[in-house]
One Martini backbone bead per residue (centre of mass of N, CA, C, O) as a GRO file, in nm:
protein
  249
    1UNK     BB    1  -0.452   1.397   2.414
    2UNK     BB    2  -0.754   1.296   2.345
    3UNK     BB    3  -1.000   1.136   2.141
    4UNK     BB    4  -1.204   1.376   2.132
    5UNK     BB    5  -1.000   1.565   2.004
    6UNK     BB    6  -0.934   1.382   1.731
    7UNK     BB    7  -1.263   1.386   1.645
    8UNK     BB    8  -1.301   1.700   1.615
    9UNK     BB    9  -1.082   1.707   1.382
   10UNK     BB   10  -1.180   1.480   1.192
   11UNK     BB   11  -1.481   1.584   1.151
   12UNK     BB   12  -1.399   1.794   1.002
   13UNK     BB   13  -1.339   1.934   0.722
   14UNK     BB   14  -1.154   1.862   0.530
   15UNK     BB   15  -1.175   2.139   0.291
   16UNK     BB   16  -1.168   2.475   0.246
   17UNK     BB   17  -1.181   2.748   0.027
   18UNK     BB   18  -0.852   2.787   0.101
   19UNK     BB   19  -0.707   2.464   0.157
   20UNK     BB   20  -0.745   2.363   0.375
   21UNK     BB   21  -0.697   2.132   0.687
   22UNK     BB   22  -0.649   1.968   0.930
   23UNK     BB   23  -0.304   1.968   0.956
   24UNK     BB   24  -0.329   2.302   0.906
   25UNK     BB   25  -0.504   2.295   1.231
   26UNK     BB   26  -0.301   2.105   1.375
   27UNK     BB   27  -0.053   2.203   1.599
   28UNK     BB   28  -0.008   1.909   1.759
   29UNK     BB   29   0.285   1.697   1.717
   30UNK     BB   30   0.300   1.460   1.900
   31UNK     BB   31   0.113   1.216   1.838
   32UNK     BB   32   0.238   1.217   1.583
   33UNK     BB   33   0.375   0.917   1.365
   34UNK     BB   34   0.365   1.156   1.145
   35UNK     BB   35   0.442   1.389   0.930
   36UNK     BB   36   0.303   1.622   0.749
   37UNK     BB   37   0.418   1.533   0.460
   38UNK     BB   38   0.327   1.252   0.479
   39UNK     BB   39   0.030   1.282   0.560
   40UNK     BB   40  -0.047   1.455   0.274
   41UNK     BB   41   0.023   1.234   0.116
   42UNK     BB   42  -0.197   1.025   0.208
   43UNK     BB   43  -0.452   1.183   0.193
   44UNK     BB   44  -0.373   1.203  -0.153
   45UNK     BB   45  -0.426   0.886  -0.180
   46UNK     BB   46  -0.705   0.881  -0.035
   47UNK     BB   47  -0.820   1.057  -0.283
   48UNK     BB   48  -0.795   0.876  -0.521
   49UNK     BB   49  -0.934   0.644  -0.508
   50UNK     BB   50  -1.235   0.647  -0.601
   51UNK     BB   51  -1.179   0.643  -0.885
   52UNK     BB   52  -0.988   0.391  -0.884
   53UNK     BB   53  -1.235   0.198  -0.796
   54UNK     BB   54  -1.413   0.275  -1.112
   55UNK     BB   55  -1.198   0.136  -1.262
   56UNK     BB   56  -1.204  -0.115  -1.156
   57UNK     BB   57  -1.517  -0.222  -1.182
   58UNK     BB   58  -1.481  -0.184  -1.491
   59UNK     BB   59  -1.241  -0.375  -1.528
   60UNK     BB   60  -1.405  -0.621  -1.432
   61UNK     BB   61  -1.655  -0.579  -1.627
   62UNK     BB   62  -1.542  -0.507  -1.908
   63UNK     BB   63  -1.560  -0.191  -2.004
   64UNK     BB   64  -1.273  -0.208  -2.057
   65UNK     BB   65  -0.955  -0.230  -2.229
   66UNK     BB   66  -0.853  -0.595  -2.263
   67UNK     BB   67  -0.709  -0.704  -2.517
   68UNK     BB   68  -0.913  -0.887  -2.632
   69UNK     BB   69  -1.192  -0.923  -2.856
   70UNK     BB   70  -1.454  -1.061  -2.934
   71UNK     BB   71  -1.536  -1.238  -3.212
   72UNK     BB   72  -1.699  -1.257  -3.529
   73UNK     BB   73  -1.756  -1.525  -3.721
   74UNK     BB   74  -1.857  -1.604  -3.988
   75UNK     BB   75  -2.102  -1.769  -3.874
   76UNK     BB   76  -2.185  -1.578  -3.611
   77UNK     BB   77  -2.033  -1.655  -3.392
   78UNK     BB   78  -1.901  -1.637  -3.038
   79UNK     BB   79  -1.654  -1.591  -2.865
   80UNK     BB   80  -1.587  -1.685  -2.550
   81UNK     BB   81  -1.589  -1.497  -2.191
   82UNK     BB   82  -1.490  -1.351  -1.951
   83UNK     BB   83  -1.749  -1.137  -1.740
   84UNK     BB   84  -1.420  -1.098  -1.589
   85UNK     BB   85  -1.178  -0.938  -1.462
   86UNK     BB   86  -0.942  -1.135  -1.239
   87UNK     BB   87  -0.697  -0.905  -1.212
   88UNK     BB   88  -0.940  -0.683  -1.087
   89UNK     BB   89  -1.043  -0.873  -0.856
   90UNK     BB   90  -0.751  -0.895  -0.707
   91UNK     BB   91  -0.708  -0.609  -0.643
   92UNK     BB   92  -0.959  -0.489  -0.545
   93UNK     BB   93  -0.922  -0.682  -0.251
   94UNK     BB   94  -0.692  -0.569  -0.152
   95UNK     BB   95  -0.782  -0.291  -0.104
   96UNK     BB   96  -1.022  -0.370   0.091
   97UNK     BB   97  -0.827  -0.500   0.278
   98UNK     BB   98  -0.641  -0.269   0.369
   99UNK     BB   99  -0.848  -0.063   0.437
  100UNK     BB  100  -0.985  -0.240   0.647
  101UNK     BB  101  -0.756  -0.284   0.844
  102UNK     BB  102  -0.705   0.058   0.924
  103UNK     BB  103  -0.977   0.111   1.047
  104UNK     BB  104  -0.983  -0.101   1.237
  105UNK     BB  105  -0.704   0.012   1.392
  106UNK     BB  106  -0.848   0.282   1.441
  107UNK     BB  107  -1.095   0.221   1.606
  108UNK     BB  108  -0.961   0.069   1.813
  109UNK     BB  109  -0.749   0.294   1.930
  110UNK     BB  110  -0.993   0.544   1.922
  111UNK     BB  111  -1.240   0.485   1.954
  112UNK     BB  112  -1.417   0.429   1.691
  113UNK     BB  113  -1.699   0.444   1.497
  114UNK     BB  114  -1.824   0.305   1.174
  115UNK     BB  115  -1.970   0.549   0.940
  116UNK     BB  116  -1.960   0.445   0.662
  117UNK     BB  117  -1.889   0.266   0.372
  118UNK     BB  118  -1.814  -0.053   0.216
  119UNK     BB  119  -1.652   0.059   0.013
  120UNK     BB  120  -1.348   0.141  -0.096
  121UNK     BB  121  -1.440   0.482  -0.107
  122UNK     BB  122  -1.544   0.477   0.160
  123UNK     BB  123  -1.285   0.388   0.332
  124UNK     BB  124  -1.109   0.618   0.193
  125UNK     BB  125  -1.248   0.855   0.317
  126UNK     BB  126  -1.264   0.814   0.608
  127UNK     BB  127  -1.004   0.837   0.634
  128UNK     BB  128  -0.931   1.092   0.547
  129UNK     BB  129  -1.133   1.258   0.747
  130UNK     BB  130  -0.922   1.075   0.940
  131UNK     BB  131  -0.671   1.175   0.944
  132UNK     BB  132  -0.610   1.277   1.289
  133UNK     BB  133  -0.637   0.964   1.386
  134UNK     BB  134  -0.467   0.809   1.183
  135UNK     BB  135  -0.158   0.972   1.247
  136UNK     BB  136  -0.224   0.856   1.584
  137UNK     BB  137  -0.182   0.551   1.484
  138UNK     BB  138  -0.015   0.294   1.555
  139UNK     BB  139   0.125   0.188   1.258
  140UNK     BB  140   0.113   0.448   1.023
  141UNK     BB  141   0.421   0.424   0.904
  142UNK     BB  142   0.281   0.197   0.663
  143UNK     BB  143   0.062   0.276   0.535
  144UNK     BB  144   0.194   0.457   0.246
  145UNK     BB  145   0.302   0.145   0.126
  146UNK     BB  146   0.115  -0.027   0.169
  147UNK     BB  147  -0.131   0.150  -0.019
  148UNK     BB  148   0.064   0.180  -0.238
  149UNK     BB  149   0.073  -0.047  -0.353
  150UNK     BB  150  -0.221  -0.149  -0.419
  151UNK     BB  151  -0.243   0.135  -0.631
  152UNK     BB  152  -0.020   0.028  -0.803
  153UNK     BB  153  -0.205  -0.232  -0.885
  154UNK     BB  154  -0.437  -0.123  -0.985
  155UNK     BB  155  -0.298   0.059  -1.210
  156UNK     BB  156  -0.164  -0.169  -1.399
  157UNK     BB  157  -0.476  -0.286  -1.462
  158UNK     BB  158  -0.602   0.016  -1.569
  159UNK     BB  159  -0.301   0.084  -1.677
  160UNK     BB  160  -0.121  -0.069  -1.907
  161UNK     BB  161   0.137  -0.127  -1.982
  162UNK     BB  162   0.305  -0.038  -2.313
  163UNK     BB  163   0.443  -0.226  -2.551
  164UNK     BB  164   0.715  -0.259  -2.641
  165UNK     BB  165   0.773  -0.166  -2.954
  166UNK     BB  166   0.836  -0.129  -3.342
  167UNK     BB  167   0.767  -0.033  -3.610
  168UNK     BB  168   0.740  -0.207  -3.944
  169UNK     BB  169   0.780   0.007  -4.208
  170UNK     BB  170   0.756  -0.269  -4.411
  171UNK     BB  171   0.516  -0.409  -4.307
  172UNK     BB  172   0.324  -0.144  -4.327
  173UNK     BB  173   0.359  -0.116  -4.638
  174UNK     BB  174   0.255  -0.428  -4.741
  175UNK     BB  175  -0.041  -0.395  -4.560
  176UNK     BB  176  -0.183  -0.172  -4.738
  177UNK     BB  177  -0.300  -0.374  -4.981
  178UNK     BB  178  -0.447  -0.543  -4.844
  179UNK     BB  179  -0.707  -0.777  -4.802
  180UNK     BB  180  -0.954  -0.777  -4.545
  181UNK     BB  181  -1.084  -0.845  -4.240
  182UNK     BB  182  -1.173  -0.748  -3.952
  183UNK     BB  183  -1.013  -0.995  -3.793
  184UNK     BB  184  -0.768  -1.000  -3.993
  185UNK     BB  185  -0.670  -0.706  -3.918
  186UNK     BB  186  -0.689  -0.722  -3.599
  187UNK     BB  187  -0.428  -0.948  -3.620
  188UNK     BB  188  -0.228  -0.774  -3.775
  189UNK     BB  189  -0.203  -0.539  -3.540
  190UNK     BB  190  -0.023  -0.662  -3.357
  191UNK     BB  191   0.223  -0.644  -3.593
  192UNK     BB  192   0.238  -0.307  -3.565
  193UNK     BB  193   0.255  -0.197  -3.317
  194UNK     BB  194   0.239   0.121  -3.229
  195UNK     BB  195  -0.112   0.271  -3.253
  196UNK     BB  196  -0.251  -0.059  -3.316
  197UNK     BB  197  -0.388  -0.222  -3.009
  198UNK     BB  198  -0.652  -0.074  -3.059
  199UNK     BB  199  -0.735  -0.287  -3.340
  200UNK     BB  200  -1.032  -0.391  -3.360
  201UNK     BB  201  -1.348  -0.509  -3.462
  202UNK     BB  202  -1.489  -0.325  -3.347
  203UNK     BB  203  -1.303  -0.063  -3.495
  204UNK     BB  204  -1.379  -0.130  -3.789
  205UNK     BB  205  -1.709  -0.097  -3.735
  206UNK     BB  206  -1.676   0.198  -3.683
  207UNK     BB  207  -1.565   0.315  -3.918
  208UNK     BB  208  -1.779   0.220  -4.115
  209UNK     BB  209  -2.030   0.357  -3.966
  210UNK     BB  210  -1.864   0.658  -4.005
  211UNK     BB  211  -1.748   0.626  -4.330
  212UNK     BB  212  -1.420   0.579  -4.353
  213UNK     BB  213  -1.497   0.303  -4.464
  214UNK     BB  214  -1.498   0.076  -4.736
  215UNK     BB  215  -1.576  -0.188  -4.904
  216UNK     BB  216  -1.490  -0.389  -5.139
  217UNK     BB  217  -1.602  -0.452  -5.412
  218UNK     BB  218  -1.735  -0.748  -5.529
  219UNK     BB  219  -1.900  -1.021  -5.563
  220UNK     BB  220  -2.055  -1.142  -5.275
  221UNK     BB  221  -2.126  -1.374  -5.068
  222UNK     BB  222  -2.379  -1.322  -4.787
  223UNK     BB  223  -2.176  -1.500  -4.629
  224UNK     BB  224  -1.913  -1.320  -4.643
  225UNK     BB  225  -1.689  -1.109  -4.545
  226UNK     BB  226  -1.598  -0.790  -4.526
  227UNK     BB  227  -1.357  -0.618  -4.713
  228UNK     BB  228  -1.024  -0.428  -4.685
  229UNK     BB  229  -0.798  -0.193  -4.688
  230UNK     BB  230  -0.591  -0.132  -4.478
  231UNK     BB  231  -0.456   0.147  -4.509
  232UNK     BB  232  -0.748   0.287  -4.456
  233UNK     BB  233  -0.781   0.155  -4.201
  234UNK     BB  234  -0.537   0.286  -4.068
  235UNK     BB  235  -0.592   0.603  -4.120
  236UNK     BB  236  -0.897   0.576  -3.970
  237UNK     BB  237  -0.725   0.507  -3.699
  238UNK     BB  238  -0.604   0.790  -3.672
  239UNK     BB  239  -0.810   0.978  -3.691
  240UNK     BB  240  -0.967   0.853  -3.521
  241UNK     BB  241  -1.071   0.857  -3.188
  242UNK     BB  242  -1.041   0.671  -2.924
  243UNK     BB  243  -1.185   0.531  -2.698
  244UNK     BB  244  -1.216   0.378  -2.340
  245UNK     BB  245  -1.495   0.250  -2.396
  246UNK     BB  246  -1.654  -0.006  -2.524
  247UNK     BB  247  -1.943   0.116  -2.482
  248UNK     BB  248  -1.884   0.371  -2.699
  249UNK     BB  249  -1.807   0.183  -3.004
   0.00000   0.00000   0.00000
């Protein structure tokens, strides 16, 4: 079996009608590395990649939530921070790293020229659409646990397990009673364990414009933070749900 029938078999259709692949049109298994359901599996973790991808890009650009957000001080001042999430763009390197190794080992091994994107998506895409390039070069039997590394290590930065906590319910009997303002109820939410991990102070201020709680009434001097009865802040921060992205709320 030769490069050019395998570059043949690999720049068909992904997948047609009727959920067909190259895998499944492709009958002679002499040359392959991997079995067909390795194969099959593979080819489905780089299908995943692209989406995973976009997911990262926002991660790196703080698009999405992650852990505190900048609070704005009584005096109107904003705490600085960094304008990307460093955690998000070393995972992001890696993946486009480890794509890159296999693309180039593809390249030399089967004699192909990359004609793709040179995005993550990119480099993802390619090997799929010649999964049966892929699984005839030598030393694609890594190739799995590899790229499976890369994609737990981002999926880890993109969607972080939930931190194991146990809500304390007279704790949160308690704080139901305080006055505090936005800022102070953030910093209180962080002690009420699962439930409450995204009340942060912006979270509170869209509560507020979409009328589901209103400030304690005054006197207050105009320069000094409104107050909110936490109870009623926690009530309207389960009720109303929350999106996912920060440039939404």
């Amino acid at each position: 079996m030769g490069t050019t029938d395998a570059g043949m078999a690999s720049n068909r259709m992904l997948e047609d009608s009727c959920g067909v692949t190259p895998l499944d049109r492709w009958i002679d298994d002499t040359h392959l590395f991997l079995d067909r359901n390795a194969a099959r599996d593979l080819a489905r973790m780089l299908g995943d990649i692209p989406d995973l991808a976009e997911d990262l890009a926002d991660a790196r650009t703080r698009q999405t939530r992650f852990g505190a957000v900048d609070f704005r001080t009584r005096n109107g001042a904003r705490e600085q921070r960094l304008p990307f999430n460093p955690a998000a763009a070393r995972v992001e390197d890696e993946l486009r790293a480890v794509l890159v190794s296999w693309v180039r080992l593809v390249c030399e091994q089967r004699d192909f020229a990359y004609d793709g994107a040179t995005s993550i998506a990119g480099l993802a895409e390619w090997l799929q659409r010649n999964i049966i390039a892929f699984v005839m070069t030598e030393g694609v039997e890594d190739a799995p646990a590899e790229i499976g590394a890369a994609i737990e290590a981002a999926v880890s930065v993109v969607c972080p397990p939930a931190e194991a906590s146990s809500v304390d319910a007279a704790l949160v009997l308690r704080a139901r009673a305080v006055r505090l303002n936005a800022s102070g109820i953030a910093k209180l939410a962080t002690q009420l364990g699962d439930g409450y991990g995204n009340l942060n102070a912006r979270r509170v201020r869209t509560l507020r414009a979409a009328g589901l709680i209103q400030p304690v009434p005054g006197p207050w001097s105009r320069d000094w933070p409104e107050l909110f009865v936490v109870g009623e802040v926690l009530d309207a921060h389960r009720a109303l749900p929350a999106r996912q992205r920060a440039k939404d709320v």
